[in-house]
NUPANU-503261 format. One line per field, with one value per residue (C-alpha): residue number from 1; y, z, x. Coordinates in steps of 0.1 Angstrom, whole numbers, plus 5000, padded with zeros to 4 digits. Each point is the difference from the previous one (the first is absolute). Example, Ala and Ser with C-alpha at 12.3 -4.5 7.8 and 13.67 -1.06 7.14 Angstrom:
<recs>
resi = 1; 2
v = 4955; 5034
w = 5078; 4993
u = 5123; 5014
</recs>
This chain:
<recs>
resi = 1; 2; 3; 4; 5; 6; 7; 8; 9; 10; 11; 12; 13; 14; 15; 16; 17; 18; 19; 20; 21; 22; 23; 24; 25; 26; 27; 28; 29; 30; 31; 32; 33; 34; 35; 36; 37; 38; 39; 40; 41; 42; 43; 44; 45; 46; 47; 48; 49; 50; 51; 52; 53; 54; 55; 56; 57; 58; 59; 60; 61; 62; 63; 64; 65; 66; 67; 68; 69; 70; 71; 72; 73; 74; 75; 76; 77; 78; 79; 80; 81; 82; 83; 84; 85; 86; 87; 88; 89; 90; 91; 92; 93; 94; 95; 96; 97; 98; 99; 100; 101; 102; 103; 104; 105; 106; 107; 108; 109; 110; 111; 112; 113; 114; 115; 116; 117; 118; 119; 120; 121; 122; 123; 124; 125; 126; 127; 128; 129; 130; 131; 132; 133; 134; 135; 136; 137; 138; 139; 140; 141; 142; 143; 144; 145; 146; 147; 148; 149; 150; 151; 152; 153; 154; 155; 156; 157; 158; 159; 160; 161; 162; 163; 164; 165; 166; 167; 168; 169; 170; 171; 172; 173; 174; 175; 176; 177; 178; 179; 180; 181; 182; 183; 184; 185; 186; 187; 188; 189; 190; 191; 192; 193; 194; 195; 196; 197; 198; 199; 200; 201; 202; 203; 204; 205; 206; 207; 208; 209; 210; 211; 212; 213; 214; 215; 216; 217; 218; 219; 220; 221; 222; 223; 224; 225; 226; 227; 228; 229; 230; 231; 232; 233; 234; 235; 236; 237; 238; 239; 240; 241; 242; 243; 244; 245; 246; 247; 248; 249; 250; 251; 252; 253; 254; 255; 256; 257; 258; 259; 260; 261; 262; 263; 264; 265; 266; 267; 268; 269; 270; 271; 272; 273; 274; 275; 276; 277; 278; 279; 280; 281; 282; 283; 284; 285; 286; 287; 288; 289; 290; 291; 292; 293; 294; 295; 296; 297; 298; 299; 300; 301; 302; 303; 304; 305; 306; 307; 308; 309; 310; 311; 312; 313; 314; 315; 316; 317; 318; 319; 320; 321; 322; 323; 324; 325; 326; 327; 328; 329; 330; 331; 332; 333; 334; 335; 336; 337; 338; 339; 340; 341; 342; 343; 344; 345; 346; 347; 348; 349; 350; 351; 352; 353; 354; 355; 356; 357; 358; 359; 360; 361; 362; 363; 364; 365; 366; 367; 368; 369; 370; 371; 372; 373; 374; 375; 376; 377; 378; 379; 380; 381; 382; 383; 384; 385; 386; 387; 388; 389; 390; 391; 392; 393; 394; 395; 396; 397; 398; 399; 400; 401; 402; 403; 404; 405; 406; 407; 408; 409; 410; 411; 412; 413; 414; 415; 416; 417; 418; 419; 420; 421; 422; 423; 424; 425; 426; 427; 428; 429; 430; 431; 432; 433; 434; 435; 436; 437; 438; 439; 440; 441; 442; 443; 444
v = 5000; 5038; 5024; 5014; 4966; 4994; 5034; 4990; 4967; 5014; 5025; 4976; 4984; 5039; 5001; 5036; 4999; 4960; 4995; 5002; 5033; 4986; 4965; 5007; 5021; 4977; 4968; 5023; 5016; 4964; 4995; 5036; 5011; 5040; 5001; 5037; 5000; 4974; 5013; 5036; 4989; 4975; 5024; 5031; 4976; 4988; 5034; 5015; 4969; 5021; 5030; 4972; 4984; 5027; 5013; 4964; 5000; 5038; 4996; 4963; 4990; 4971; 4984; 4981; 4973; 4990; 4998; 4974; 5009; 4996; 5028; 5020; 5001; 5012; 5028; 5011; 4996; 5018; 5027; 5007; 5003; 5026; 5025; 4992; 4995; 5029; 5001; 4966; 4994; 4997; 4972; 4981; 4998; 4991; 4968; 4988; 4995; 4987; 4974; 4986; 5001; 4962; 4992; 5016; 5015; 5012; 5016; 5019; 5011; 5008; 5021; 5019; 5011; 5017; 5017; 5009; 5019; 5015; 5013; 5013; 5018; 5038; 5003; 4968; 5024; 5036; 5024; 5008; 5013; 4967; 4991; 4971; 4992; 5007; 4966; 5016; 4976; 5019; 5034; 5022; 4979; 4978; 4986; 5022; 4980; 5019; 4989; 4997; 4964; 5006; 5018; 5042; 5010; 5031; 4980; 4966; 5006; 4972; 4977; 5019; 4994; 4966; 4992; 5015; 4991; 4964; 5005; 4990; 5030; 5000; 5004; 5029; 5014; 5001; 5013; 5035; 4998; 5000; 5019; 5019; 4997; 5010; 4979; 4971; 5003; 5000; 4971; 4979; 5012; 4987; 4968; 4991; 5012; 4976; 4995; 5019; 4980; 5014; 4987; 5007; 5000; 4981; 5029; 4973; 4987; 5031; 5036; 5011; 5017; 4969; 4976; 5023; 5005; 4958; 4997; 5024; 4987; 4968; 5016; 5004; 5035; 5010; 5035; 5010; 5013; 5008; 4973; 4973; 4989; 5000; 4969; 5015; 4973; 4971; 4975; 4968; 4990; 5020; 4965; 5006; 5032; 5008; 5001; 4983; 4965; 5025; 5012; 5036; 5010; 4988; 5004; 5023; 5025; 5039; 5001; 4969; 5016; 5030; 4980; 4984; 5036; 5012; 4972; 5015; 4969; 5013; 4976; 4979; 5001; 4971; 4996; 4973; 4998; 4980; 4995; 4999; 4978; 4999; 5025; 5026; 5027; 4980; 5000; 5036; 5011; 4978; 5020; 5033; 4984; 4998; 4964; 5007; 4990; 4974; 4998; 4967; 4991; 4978; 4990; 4983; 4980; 4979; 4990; 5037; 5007; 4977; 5032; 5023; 4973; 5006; 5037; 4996; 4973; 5023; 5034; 4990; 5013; 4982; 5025; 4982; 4970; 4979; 4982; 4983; 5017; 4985; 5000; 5036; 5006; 4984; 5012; 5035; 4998; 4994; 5032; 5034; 5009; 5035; 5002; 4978; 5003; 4982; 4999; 4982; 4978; 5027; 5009; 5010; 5030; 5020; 4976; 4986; 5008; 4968; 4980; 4995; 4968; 5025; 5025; 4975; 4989; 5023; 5000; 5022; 4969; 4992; 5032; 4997; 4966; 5015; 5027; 4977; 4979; 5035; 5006; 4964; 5001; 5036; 4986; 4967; 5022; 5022; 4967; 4982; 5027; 5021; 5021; 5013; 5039; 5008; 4982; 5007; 4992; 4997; 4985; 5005; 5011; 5034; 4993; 5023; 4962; 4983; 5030; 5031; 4985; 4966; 5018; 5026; 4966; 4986; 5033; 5009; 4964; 5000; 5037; 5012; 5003; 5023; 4997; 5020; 5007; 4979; 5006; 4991; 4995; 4997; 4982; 5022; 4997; 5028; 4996; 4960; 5002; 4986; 4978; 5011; 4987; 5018; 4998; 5013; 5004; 4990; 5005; 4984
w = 5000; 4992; 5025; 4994; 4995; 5036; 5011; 4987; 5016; 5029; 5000; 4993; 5033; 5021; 5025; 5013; 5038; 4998; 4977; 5019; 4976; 5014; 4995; 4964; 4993; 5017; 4975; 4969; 5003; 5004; 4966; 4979; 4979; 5008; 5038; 5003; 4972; 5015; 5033; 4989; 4977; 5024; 5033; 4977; 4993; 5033; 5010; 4975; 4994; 5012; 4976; 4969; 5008; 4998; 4965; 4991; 5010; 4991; 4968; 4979; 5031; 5005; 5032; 5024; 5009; 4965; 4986; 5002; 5024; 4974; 4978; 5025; 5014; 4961; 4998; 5033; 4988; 4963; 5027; 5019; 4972; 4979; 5038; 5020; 4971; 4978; 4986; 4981; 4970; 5000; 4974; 5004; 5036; 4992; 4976; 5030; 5020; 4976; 4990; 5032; 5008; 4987; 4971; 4969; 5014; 5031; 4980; 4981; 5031; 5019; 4965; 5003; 5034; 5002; 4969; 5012; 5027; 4981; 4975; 5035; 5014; 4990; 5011; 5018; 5024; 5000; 5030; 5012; 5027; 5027; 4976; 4992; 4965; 5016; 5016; 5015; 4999; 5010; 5017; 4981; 4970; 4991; 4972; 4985; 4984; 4979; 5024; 5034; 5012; 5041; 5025; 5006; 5018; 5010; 5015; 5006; 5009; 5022; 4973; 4975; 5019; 5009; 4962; 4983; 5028; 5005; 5039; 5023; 5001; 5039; 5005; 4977; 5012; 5035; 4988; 4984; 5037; 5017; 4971; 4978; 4965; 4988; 5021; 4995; 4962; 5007; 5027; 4972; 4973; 5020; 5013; 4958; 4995; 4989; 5034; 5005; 5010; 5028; 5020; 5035; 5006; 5024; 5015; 5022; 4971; 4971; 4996; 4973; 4980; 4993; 4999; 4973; 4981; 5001; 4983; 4973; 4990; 4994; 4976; 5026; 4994; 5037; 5018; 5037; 5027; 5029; 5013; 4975; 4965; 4975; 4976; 4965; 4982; 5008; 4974; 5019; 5036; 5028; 5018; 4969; 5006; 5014; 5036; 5005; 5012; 5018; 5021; 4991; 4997; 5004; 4980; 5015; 4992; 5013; 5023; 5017; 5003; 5016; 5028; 5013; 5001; 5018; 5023; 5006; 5021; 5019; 4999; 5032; 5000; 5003; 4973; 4999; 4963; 5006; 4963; 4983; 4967; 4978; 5020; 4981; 5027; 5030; 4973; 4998; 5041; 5001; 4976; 5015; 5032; 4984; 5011; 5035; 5025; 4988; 4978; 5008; 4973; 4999; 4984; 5007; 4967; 5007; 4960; 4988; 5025; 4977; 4979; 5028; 5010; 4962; 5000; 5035; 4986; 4967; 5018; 5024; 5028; 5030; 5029; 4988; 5015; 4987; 5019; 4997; 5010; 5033; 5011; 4989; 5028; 5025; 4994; 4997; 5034; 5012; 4985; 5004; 4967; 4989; 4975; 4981; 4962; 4990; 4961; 5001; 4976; 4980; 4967; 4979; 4988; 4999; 4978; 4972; 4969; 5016; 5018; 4968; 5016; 5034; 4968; 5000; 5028; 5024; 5020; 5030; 5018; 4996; 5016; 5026; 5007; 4994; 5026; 5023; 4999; 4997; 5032; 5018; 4985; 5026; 5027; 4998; 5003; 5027; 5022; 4992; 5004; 5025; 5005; 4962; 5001; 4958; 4975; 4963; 4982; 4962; 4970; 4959; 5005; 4991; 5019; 5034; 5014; 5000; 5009; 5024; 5012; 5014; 5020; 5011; 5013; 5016; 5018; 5010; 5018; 5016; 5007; 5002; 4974; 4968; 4966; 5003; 4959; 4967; 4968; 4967; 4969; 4966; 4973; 4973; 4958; 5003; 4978; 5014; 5024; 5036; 5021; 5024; 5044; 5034; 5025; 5036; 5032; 5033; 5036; 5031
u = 5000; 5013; 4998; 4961; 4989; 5013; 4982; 4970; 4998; 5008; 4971; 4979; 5002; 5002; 4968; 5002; 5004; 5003; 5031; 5035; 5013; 5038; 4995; 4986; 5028; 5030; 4987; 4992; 5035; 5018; 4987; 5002; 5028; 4997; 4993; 5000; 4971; 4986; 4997; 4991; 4975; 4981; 5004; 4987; 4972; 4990; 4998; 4981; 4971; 4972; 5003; 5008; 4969; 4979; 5017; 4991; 4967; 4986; 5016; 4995; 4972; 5021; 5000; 5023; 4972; 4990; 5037; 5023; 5031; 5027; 4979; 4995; 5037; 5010; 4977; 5013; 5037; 4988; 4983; 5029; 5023; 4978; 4995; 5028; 5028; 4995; 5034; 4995; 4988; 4960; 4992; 5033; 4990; 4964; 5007; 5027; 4973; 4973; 5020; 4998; 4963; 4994; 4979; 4990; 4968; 5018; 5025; 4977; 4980; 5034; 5009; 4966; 5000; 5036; 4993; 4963; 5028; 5023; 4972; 4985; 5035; 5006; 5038; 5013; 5022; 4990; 4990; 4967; 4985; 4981; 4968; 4982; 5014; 5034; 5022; 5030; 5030; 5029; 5004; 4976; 5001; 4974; 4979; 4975; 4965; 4979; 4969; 4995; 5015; 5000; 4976; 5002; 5025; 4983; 4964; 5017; 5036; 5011; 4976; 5026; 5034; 4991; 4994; 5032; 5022; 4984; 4998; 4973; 4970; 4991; 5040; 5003; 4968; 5017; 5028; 4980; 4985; 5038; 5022; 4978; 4997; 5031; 5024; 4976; 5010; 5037; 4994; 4981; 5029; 5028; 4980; 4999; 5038; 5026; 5017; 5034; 5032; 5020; 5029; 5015; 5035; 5014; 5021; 5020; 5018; 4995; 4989; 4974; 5024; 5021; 4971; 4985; 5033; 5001; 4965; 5007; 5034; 4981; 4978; 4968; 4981; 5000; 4992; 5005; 4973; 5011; 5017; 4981; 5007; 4972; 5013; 4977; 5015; 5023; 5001; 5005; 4981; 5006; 5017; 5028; 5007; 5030; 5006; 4966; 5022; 5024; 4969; 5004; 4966; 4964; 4969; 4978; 4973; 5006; 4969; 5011; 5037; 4988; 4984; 5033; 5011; 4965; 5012; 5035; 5015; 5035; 5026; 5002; 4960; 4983; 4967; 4974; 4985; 4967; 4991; 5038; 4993; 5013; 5027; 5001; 4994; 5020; 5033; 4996; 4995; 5032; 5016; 4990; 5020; 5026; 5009; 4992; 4973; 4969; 4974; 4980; 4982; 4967; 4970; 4967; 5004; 5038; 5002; 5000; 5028; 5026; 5001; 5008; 5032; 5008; 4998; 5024; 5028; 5001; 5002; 5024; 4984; 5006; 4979; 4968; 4986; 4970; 4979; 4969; 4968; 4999; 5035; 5008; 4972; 5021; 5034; 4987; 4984; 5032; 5016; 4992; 4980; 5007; 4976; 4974; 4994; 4966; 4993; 4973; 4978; 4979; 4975; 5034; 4975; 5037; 5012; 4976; 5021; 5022; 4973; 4981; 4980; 4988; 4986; 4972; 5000; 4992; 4967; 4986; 4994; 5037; 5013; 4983; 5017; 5029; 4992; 4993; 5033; 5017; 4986; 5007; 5038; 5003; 4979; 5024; 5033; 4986; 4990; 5030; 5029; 4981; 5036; 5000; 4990; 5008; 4984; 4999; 4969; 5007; 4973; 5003; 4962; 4990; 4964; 4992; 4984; 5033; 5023; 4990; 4967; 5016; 5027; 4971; 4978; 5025; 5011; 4968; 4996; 5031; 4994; 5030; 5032; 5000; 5006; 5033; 5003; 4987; 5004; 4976; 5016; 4973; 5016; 5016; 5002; 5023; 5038; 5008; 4971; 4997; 4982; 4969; 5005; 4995; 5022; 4997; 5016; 4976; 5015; 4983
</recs>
């Protein structure tokens, strides 16, 4: 099989919210030639399924339902190339796709509806101002129909966002509620943006000068903020970079960076993190110590903590110390704990341009699961290390129910203790783009 026969086969089995997006991906890019297009192409996809259904639908009257899965998995690839690709070729793209639709008859029907869409598009990527023959695709850009295709923007606007951003409409609804309209658009806009790659330094073992001056001698199109490296373009897997054996830096997003340094651990300190995996954050407070003091690092789950003992042996940082759940309990009662960082289980509403399968996923009832082991995860640190006075409470959710309000429950119970400072991030489109999270610091 080529590559789109692999991609179509692959779509064919996709049940939004049901498929495993990561699972799909690891066997389909075993297989494929071009992994980057392959992984592009399918992720860009998954995230966009909503909005090529309804360009489907509105304009041939096709339906999911009443067509075969293969057939329908071409018109979406044939969809997604004419919107979302507008720099290739329209037709050659087209008969790609048809050809793989199966028979004679579904060819033909495959043929008609894409060019039912392209005889329907007035500028595959032009500017406009939010309408409903307008699907934005990036930035400002979008594709321009000459009828209306989606609801109003001005009478229905979360019915709107939800459609050309193919997100859920009661969480963009709340959203208008919590950020107003016009950060709700740049929320939805980054939550549909190709995710940015970013990587820490390990400042133990290299500086970001150097470790940028590494990456673009080996051809890597790399740019420096702040104290991260924005990797544009590498060419290879980030585990053949160079320095990536070495443990010179670690993959991680600049929202999640900036909460190690909200954290600020001082060498000598000693810091339980209650939810490390895959380790990311506990590799970074133990870099900010510079090699002194102790992070211990644990996790209610004890298979997703062989990544953090990875992330340890490569970054050769020896002031952390795993544990399993229940031990890391008892060795830290033993201790004095300076400070607790909790990055808990959440919605990932900060970070749905990655979490494709949560996109989809997502229901009211959920969150407020999630609130409620949010809430039991505190309550279970507060009974079992009665001595700890600083905690850090840290999610990748952007929603008021997981962040301010749980600290605000549990403070009013306990009455007494404040929510010292916190900080809301809202995911970003903006040049490389960012990652949404909260992170606050509680006192008792």
């Amino acid at each position: 099989m080529n590559d789109r026969e692999l991609i179509v086969k692959a779509l064919s089995c996709y049940k939004p919210g049901k498929t495993k997006t990561e699972a799909l991906l690891n066997d389909l890019l075993g297989k494929c030639s071009d992994k980057p297009f392959v992984n592009n192409f399918c992720c860009g996809i998954i995230r966009s399924l909503p909005a090529i259904d309804i360009v489907i639908a509105k304009l041939s009257g096709a339906r999911e339902k009443k067509t075969s899965p293969q057939l329908w998995a071409v018109l979406r690839c044939g969809v997604f190339d004419i919107i979302y690709r507008p720099r290739q070729e329209i037709y050659a793209a087209v008969n790609e796709w048809v050809k793989l639709a199966g028979g004679k008859k579904q060819r033909g029907f495959a043929n008609a509806v894409l060019r039912t869409v392209i005889r329907a598009i007035e500028c595959r990527s032009g500017e406009s101002p939010l309408s409903s023959n307008f699907l934005p695709v990036s930035g400002s850009l979008g594709c321009i129909f000459k009828q209306d295709i989606f609801s109003s923007p001005e009478n229905a606007p979360s019915e709107y966002l939800s459609q050309v951003y193919s997100l859920l409409e009661w969480l963009v609804s709340g959203w208008i509620k919590k950020f107003g309209l016009e950060k709700t658009l740049s929320v939805c806009r980054a939550s549909n943006r190709k995710p940015g790659l970013y990587l820490r330094p390990n400042k133990t073992l290299t500086t970001p000068e150097k470790l940028l001056e590494m990456l673009r001698e080996d051809g890597a199109a790399a740019k420096r903020i702040g104290d991260i490296i924005a990797l544009e373009k590498a060419g290879r897997p980030v585990e053949k970079l160079p320095g990536y054996n070495e443990g010179l830096f670690c993959v991680q997003d600049i929202t999640a960076f900036e909460a190690g340094l909200f954290v600020n651990p001082s060498p000598g300190q000693t810091i339980l993190d209650l939810c490390s995996a895959p380790g990311t954050k506990s590799s970074h407070l133990a870099e900010l110590m510079q090699g002194a003091g102790e992070v211990i690092a644990t996790d209610i789950n004890p298979a997703r903590l062989e990544k953090a003992r990875e992330n340890k042996q490569r970054l050769r940082l020896e002031n952390i110390t795993i544990l399993e759940y229940e031990k890391a309990f008892e060795y830290a009662a033993n201790r004095q704990i300076d400070a607790v960082l909790l990055d808990v289980p959440c919605s990932n509403s900060g970070v749905l341009s990655k979490r494709l399968d949560m996109r989809y996923r997502l229901t009211p009832e959920g969150i407020d699961k999630l609130n409620s082991q949010q809430y039991d995860i505190i309550k279970t640190v507060l009974r079992r290390l009665p001595a700890v006075k600083k905690l850090f409470y840290s999610t990748c959710s952007v929603e008021k129910s997981e962040n301010y309000e749980i600290l605000h429950k549990l403070l009013c119970e306990l009455d007494r203790g404040e929510i010292r400072r916190a900080k809301l991030t809202l995911p970003s489109d903006v040049s490389f783009g960012r990652d949404g999270g909260y992170i606050a610091e509680f006192t008792l």
